[in-house]
Each structure stands twice: as C-alpha cells, then as structure tokens.
C-alpha positions in Angstrom: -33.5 -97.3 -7.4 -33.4 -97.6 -3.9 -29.6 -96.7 -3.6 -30.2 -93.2 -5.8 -33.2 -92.4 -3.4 -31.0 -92.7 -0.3 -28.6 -90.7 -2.4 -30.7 -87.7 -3.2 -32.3 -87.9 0.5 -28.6 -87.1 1.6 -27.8 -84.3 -0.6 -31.1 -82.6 0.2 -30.3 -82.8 4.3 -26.9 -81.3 3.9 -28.3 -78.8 2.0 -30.8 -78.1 4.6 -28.8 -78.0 7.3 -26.2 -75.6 5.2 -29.4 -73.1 5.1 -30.3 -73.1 8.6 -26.7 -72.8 9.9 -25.8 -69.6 7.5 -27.6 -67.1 9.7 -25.5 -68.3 12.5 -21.8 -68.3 10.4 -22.5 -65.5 9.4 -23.3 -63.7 12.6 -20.1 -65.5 14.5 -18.0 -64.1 11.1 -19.5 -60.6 11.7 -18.6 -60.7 15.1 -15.2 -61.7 14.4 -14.8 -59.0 12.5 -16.3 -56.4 14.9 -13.7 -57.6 17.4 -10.9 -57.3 14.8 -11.8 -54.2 13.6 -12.4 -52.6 17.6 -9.1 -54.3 18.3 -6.9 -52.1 15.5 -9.0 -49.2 16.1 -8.2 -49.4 19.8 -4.4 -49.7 19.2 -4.6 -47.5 16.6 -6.0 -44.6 19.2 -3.6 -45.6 21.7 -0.7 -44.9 19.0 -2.5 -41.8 18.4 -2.9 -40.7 21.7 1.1 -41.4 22.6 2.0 -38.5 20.5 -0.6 -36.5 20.0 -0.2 -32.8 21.6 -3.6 -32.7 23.5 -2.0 -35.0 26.2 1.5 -33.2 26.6 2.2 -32.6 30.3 1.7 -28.9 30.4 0.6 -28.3 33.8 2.4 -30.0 37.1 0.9 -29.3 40.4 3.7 -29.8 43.2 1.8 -30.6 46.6 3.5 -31.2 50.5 6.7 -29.7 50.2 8.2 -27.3 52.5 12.4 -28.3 52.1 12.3 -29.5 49.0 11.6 -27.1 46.6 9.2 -27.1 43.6 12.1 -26.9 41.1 14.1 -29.6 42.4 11.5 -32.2 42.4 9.9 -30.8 39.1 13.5 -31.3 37.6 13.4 -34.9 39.4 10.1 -36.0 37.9 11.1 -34.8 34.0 9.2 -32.1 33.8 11.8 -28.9 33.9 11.8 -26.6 31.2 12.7 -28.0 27.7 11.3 -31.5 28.5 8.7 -33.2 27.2 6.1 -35.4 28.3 3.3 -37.6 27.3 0.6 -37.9 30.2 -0.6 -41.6 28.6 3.2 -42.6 28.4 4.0 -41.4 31.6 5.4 -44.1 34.3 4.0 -43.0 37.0 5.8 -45.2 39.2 9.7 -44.4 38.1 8.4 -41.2 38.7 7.6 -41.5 41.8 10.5 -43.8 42.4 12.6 -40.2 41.4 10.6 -38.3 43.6 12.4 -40.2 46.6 15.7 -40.0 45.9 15.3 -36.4 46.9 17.1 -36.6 50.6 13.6 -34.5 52.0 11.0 -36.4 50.7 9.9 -39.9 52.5 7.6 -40.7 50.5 6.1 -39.5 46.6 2.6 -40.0 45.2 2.4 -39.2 41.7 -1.1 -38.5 39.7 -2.3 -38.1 35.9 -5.4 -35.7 35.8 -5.8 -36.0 31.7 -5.8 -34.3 29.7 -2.4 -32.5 30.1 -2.3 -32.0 33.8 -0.4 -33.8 36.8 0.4 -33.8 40.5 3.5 -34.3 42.6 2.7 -35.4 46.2 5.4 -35.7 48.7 5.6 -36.4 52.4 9.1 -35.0 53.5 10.9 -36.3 56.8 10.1 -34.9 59.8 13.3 -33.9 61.4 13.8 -34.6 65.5 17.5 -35.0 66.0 21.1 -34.5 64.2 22.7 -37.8 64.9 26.9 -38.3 64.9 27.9 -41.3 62.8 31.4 -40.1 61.6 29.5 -36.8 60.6 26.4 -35.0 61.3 22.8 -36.3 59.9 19.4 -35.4 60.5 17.3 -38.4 62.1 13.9 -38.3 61.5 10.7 -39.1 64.1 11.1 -42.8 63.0 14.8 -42.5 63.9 16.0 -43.3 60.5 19.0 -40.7 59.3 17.9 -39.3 56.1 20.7 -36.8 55.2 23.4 -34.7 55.9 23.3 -32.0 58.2 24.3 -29.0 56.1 24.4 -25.4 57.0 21.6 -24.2 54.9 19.1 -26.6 56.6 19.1 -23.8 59.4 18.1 -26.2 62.3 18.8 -25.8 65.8 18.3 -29.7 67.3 19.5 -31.8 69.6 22.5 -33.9 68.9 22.9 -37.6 69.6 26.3 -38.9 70.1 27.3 -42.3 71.3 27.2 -44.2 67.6 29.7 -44.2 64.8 29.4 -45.2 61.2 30.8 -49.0 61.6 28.2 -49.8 64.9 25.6 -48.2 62.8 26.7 -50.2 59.6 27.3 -53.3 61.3 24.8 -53.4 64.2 21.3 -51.5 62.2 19.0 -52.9 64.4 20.7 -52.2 67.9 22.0 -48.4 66.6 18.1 -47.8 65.7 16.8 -48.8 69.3 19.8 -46.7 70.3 18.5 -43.7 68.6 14.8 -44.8 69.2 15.2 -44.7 72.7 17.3 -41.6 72.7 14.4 -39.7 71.2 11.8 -41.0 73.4 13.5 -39.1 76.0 13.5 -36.0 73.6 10.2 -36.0 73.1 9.3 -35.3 77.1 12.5 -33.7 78.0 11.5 -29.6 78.4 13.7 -27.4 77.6 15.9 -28.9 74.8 18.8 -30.6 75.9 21.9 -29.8 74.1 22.9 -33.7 74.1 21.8 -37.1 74.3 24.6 -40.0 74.7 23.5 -43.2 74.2 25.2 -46.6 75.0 24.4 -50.2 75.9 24.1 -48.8 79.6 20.8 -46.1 78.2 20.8 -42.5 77.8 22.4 -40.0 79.3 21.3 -36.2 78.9 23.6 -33.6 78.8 21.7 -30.4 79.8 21.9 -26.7 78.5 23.4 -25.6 81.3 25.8 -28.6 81.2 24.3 -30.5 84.1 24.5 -34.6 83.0 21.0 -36.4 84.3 22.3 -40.4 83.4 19.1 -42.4 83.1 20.2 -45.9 82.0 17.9 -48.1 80.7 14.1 -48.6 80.9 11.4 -47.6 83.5 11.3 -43.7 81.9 8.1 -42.2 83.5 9.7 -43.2 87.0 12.7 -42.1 86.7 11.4 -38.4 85.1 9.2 -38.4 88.7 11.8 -39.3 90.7 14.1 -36.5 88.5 11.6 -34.0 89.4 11.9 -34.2 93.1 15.1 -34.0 93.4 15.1 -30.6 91.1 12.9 -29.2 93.7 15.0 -30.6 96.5 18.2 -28.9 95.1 16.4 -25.9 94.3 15.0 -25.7 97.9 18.9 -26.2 99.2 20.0 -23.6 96.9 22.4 -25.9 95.4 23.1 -27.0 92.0 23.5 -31.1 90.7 26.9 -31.8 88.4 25.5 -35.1 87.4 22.4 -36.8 88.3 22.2 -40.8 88.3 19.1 -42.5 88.1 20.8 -45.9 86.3 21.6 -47.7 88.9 20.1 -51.6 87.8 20.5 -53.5 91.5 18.6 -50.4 93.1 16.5 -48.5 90.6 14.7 -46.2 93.2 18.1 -45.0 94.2 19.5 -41.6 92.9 22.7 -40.3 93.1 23.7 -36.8 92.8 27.2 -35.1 92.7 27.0 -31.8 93.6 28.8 -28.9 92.0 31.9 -27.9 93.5 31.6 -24.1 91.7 30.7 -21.0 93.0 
C-alpha cells in the first residue's frame, strides 16, 4: 500500500508541474514563432523591395563638378541612359570607387535619398602646376600629378621641369618634396613665372621676361627680402639682372647678380 501511495503522489506532481509550466511553453513557442514569422516576412520585403519599381534610380543629383562633366561621371556611376538601377541594391561604395577613376575628381561621396533619388558628390583636383615627367601633367595643390596635360584643359600654368619619369618612379618621396617645394615658391612668387627648375641644389625661377632668380634650398622668406632689395637696387641703377643667386650654402646673406650684357 505504501509503495502505490508514493506512486500516485508522483504521477499527481508531474502532472502539476505540467499545468503550471504550459502557460510558459506556450508563450516561449509563440514567441518563436513571432520571430520566425518577422524573420521571412523581413526577407521576404527585402526580395520585394530589390526589384520592385518604386526604388528604381530615376533621379541622380550630380554635385561639385566644374571639369568633369555631369555625363561622364553619370556614365561612371551606372546611371546613363538605358541603365538600370535599384536604389536598395546599389553599392554605394564601388560606386564611389568609379567616381575616382575619373582623372578630375579627388575624391567621390555617393548618397541614396529613397525612394528613387541619389547624389553624386565630387571634390575635383585643384590644379597649381603642369609638371614634365617625360610629358606634361597637371600637379595639383598637394603636388600629386593627376593627369595629362591636354589641350582642351585650356590652362595657362606654370611649368616645373627638373624631374623625369624614372626619378619620379624610382625616388616618389624625394620628386614630391621636389615639386612641394617648387610650389611653395609659386604660391608667393607675383607675377607668374613662366618656370620653376628644381634639383637637389633648390629651385630656380625662370622669369617672364627670362631673368633666372636661383634660390637653392631652404630659408625662403629671407631670401624673397633680400630679392626685393636688390630689384629696387637695379631698378634705381637703371640696369637689368641676367641671373640672380641667392643659393650660396657657406654664405647665405650673399647675393650674386650677373648683369645683362644687352642693350
């Protein structure tokens, strides 16, 4: 007797604890379900939206272009006549990775405005010089060479001369101080010279009126003051400079000038 008492006291706790765990089951089953069910419905909207026409590109907004024109980098991004688009498929960044291989633009921001809209942002180079390396290309304020020079570009700039492809190819870093330092005498040089020579010696500026000013290396604000003077002193002489040498490295207050010899 004692055994079947034990016995029924068992089944009747199981039993109990089966009813007050259902509510619970039942909810974590529901849940599961809910999840599920949001789950396929999201992928089943994202399939939807893919390919459904109220998020075709129709619309491209092409923003901070000036060289580059708005059919070139439309054509560049996909989006010319004839092709299609999806805005939620869109990869914005190999988009934007096309944008750059444009030869104007530096740098390419693209943007999704949904639903069927988008927006092409470029910065293009600034040009500051033409720089000779074999042939002519257009350096930029940075002094990185970002194309060729072509006849269309319709750009009356200084050229720098002094580097050619191998020295640039081989030597990158010491060509771009070259060229940095080149343009940091461009940008407080008035009027525009018609050349800049750079070496390992410095800069040498090659005039409009073909007087050569050879300013070496370093020490630039003193030597433009020092330039200065002696401008006024020739001009108070009546006499005209044929080169100008403020590079001397043992005396760097001295100056040098060889006069003209023509009337």
């Amino acid at each position: 007797m004692l055994l079947r008492t034990r016995k029924n006291r068992r089944r009747v706790d199981v039993k109990a604890a089966a009813r007050a765990h259902a509510p619970r089951v039942l909810k974590l089953c529901a849940a599961a379900v809910l999840v599920i069910g949001i789950g396929f419905g999201l992928q089943m909207g994202w399939s939807w939206a893919q390919v459904s026409p109220r998020f075709a590109v129709k619309f491209v907004d092409v923003r901070g272009n000036s060289r580059a024109t708005d059919a070139e980098l439309t054509r560049l991004a996909g989006f010319a006549d004839g092709q299609q688009q999806n805005l939620v498929q869109l990869d914005v960044d190999a988009v934007e990775r096309a944008l750059s291989t444009h030869p104007w633009v530096k740098t390419a921001k693209v943007t999704r405005h949904f639903p069927s809209r988008v927006s092409l942002s470029v910065v293009e180079h600034e040009p500051a010089a033409v720089v000779s390396l074999g042939e002519l290309y257009l350096v930029d304020v940075d002094g990185l060479p970002f194309k060729r020079l072509q006849p269309q570009d319709g750009l009356d700039l200084t050229l720098i001369t002094g580097l050619d492809r191998d020295s640039y190819t081989e030597r990158p870093l010491e060509a771009h101080d070259r060229i940095m330092a080149a343009l940091e005498v461009l940008q407080q040089w008035k009027p525009q010279p018609s050349e800049l020579r750079t070496s390992v010696q410095g800069v040498t500026v090659v005039q409009a009126d073909g007087v050569e000013v050879r300013l070496g290396v370093g020490d630039l604000a003193a030597k433009l003051e020092r330039l200065q003077r002696i401008r006024k002193e020739l001009q108070s002489r009546k006499q005209t400079a044929e080169v100008i040498r403020l590079d001397n490295r043992m005396r760097p207050d001295w100056v040098t000038v060889q006069l003209s010899t023509s009337k």
